[in-house]
MARMARKOL-27262 format. One record per residue (C-alpha): residue in one letter; x, y, z. Coordinates in pm, whole numbers, plus 50000, padded with zeros to 5 digits. Each point is the difference from the previous one (the first is absolute). Layout:
BEGIN
AXYZ
...
***
This chain:
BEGIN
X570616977751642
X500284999649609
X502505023549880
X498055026249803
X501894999049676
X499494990349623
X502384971949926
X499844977849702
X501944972650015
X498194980349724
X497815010349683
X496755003850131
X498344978850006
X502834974150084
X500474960849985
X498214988350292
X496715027349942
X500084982749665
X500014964350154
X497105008550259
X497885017749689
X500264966849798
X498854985150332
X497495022750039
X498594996749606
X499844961950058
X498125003650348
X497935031350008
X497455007349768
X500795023149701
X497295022350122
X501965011550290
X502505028249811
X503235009250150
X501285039949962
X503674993650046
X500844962950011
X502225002950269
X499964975850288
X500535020650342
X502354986050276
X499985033450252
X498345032550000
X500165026150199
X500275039650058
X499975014649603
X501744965349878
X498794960949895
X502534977649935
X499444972449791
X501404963550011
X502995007249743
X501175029850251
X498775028849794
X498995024150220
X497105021449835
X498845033450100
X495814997550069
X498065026749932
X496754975249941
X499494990150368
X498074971749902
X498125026049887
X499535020150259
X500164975050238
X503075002850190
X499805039050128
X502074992350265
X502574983249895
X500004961749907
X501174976750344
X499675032250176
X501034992550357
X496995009050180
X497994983149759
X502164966949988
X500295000650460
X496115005449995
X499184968549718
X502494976650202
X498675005350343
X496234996349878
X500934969949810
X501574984250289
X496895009450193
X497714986849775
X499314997349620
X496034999549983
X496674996050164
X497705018149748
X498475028250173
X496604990749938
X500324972250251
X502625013250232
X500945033649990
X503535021450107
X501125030950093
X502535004149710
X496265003549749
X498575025750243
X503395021149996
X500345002249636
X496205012750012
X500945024650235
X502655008049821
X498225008749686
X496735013450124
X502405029250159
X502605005649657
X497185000149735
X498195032849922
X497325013550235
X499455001950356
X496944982349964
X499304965450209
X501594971049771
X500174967649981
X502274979349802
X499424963149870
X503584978649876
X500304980349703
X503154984549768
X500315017549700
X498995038349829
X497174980849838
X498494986450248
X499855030750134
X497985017349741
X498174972449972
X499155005250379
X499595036549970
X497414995049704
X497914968150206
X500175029850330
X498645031249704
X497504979049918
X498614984350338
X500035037150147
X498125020949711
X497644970049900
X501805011549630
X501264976249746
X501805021749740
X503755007050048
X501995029149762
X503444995149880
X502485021649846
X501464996149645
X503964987850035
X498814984450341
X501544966950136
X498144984250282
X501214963950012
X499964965849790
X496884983750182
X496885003249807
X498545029350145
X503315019950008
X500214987549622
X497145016649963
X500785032250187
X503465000249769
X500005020849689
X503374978549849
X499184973749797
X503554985649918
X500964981150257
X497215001850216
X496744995249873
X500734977949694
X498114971549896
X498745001750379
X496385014649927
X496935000350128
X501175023550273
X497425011350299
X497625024249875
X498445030550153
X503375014449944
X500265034749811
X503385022649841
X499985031949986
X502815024749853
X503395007150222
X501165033450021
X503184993149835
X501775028849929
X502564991249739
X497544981249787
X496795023050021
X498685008649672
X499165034650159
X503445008650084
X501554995150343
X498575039150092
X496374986849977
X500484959650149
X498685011550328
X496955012949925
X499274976049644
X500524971550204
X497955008450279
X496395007049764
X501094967649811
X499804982450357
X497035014050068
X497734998249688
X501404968049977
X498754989450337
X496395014349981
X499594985449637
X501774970350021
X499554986950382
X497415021150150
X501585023250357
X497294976950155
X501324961649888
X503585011250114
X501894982350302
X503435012149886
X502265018649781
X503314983850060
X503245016249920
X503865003250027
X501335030850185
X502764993349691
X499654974949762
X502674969650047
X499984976449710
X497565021549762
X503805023450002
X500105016250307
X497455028649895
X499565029450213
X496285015649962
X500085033749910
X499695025350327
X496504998250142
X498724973849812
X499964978550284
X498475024350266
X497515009549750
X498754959349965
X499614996950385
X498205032050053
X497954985749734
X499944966150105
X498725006750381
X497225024349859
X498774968649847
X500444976050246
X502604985849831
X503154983550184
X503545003649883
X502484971650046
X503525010549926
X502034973449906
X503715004450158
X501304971749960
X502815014649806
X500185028050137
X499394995550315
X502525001950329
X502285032149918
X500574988049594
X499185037149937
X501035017450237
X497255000250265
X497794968750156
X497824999249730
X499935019449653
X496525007250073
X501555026850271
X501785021749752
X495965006049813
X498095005450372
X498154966749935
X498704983450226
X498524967949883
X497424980750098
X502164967549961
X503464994049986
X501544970249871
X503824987850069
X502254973849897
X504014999049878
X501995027450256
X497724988550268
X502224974850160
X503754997549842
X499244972949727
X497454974550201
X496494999249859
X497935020350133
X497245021049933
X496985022050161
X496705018749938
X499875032950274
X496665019149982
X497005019650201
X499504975350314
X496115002649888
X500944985149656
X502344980250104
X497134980650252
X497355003349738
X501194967449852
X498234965050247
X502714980750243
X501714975449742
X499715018449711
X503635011950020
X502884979150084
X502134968749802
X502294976550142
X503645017449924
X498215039550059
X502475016850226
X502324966150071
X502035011050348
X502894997649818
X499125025549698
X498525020150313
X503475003150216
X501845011449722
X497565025649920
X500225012050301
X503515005450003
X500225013249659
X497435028150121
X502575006950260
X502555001449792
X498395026849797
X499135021250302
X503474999250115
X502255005649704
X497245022949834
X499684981549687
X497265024749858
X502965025450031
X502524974949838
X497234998549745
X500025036249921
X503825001650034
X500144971849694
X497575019749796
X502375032250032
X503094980049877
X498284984849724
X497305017949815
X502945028849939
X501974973649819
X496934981749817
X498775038449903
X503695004949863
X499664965049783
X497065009349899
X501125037149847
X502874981349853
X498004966149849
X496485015049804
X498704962250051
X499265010250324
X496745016050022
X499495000450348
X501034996850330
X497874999050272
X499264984950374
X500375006650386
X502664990650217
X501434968649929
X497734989449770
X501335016349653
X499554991349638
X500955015149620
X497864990549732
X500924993549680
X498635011249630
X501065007349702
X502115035749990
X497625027749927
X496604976450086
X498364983450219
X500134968149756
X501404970750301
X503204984149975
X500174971450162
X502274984249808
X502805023850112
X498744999350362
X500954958650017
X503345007449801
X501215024150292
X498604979750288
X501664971349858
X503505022549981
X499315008850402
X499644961550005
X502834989149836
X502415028050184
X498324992750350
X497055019050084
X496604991050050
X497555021649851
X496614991349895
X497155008749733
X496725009050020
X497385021549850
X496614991249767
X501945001549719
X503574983650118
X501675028149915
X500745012950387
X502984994150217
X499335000350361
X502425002450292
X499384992350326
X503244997250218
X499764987750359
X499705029650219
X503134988850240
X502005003149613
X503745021650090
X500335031449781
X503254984549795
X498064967449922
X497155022649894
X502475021049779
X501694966149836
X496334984849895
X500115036449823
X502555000749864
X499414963049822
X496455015949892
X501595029949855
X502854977149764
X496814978149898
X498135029249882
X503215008549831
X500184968849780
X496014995349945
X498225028449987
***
């Protein structure tokens, strides 16, 4: 076990990171961006440590990847006996009971206790992707609705679900069409005042669908319980509710896309929980299975078998490998109650990032569930962005050992999401670095 400390023992980052990014910029294409440009020898618990020694306190988990822990011991005895059992078959051609399980698995977490059924893939993507082919074969609809500050994906028809240009969608056009955006109830940043988001929102969604789609053309209205990359966006109270109610009057189905925050990030199952949704489709990815790839789309059995024999599937989709580790990170949630640990994070941390933000004005909000917690950034006394100042403190976390990462529409959002097995004084120390970078930034 990796001793869960912050020790610098280099700069950061030191000598041989440096060597491997020269490496790395004469290998890799320039396309692929690095965050922190260290190289990582060992992770594990709260820490990475990287090949200088540095040991580095995470609270990225590959974002929000590693839930339970990176190398956690369930998770590593689980991927070593199913790799020494086999590697691959493809379970189009020869199936195994490690697929079935994880089905089961999900089918009886996600929200509902409707009949499910659950198809595997590799990536969050691929998932939506899935999730809008399954909308579409079941309604006999083409048009799909997306949220402004949504991020869906980098494949073409996730592009196009994405509201976020920079990175993501430049110079990458023509994206699929038959995909519509509508307005997110975005509380900070509604023109109507945070008071009236709610109900605003909710006429602009649906004046926007009848004009703009037609209730009738609509297979979908996809959406994030919480918005990940678009800055970690909580709608306003009811907004959510309001769009399914609204959505199954019309025949409409709702896919809620938890790949983020899926698998106890904030502080139950699924975000979706803490609204009373229950979607129509689910889609899941990162926490599902301690760091392999993995990914899944978990509906209503009857939409789920709407789509012909064939029509779902890929070669990698649900690998045995990514499937035994799921299933012991699962069980690793269940027994050390990571939605509680979850909830426990949240209560040490949004004190202290409500006390930076009374002392620092540049923080305009703070917001999030669980373990999945972010301050945005503006100019004091606005809502003007500063993004600026948001990659000038991360790069002070950086520099002093902690891993924090950005986000939002604007890149003006920092976003923190520890790994839920992360120890209360390792918790306090990443703090404590935030606080001191504040201090000299903002």
């Amino acid at each position: 076990m990796i001793e869960q400390k912050r020790a610098l023992v280099t700069e950061v980052p030191g000598p041989r990171s440096r060597e491997l990014h020269a490496r790395k910029t004469a290998a890799v294409s320039a396309a692929v961006g690095t965050t922190l440009p260290v190289y990582v020898e060992r992770a594990g618990g709260g820490v990475v440590v990287d090949v200088d020694g540095n040991h580095l306190i995470d609270l990225g988990s590959g974002i929000a990847v590693t839930s339970v822990g990176n190398a956690n011991p369930r998770v590593v005895e689980a991927v070593q006996r199913q790799v020494a059992d086999f590697t691959h078959t493809c379970v189009m051609i020869t199936p195994y009971e490690e697929y079935v399980a994880v089905a089961e698995a999900l089918n009886e977490l996600t929200p509902g206790d409707h009949e499910k059924r659950s198809a595997l893939f590799n990536s969050g993507a691929e998932a939506v992707e899935n999730a809008v082919k399954i909308a579409r074969a079941a309604t006999g609809r083409q048009a799909i609705v997306a949220f402004d500050h949504a991020y869906h994906g980098r494949t073409n028809l996730t592009m196009a679900l994405t509201a976020k240009n920079m990175p993501y969608k430049h110079h990458f056009g023509p994206f699929a069409g038959e995909v519509y955006r509508v307005p997110m109830a975005y509380p900070f940043r509604w023109p109507g005042g945070a008071e009236h988001c709610a109900d605003e929102a909710f006429a602009a969604f649906t004046e926007l669908v009848h004009t703009q789609v037609g209730e009738e053309n609509a297979a979908a209205v996809i959406v994030e319980p919480i918005q990940g990359e678009g800055g970690f966006v909580v709608p306003a109270p009811g907004f959510l509710a309001r769009v399914a109610e609204w959505c199954a009057g019309h025949g409409i189905l709702v896919i809620a896309d938890e790949i983020q925050t899926g698998f106890c990030r904030t502080g139950d199952w699924f975000a979706c929980e803490a609204e009373g949704i229950v979607p129509d489709l689910i889609t899941t990815a990162k926490g599902i299975a301690g760091g392999l790839p993995l990914a899944a789309v978990t509906g209503r059995a009857e939409l789920m078998d709407a789509v012909h024999t064939g029509g779902l599937g890929g070669t990698y989709g649900g690998n045995p490998i990514a499937c035994a580790a799921a299933l012991a990170a699962i069980e690793t949630m269940r027994i050390d109650d990571l939605c509680g640990a979850a909830r426990h994070i949240e209560s040490v941390m949004r004190p202290r990032l409500a006390a930076l933000a009374q002392r620092h004005p540049v923080i305009g909000d703070v917001r999030g569930r669980g373990a999945m917690l972010a301050v945005e950034l503006v100019e004091p006394g606005t809502r003007e962005p500063d993004p600026a100042r948001t990659a000038a403190i991360a790069a002070a976390c950086h520099r002093e050992g902690v891993i924090v990462l950005t986000a939002g529409t604007f890149g003006n959002v920092l976003r923190f999401l520890p790994p839920l097995v992360i120890g209360d004084d390792l918790l306090g120390e990443a703090l404590d670095v935030l606080d001191a970078a504040f201090a000299a930034n903002a």
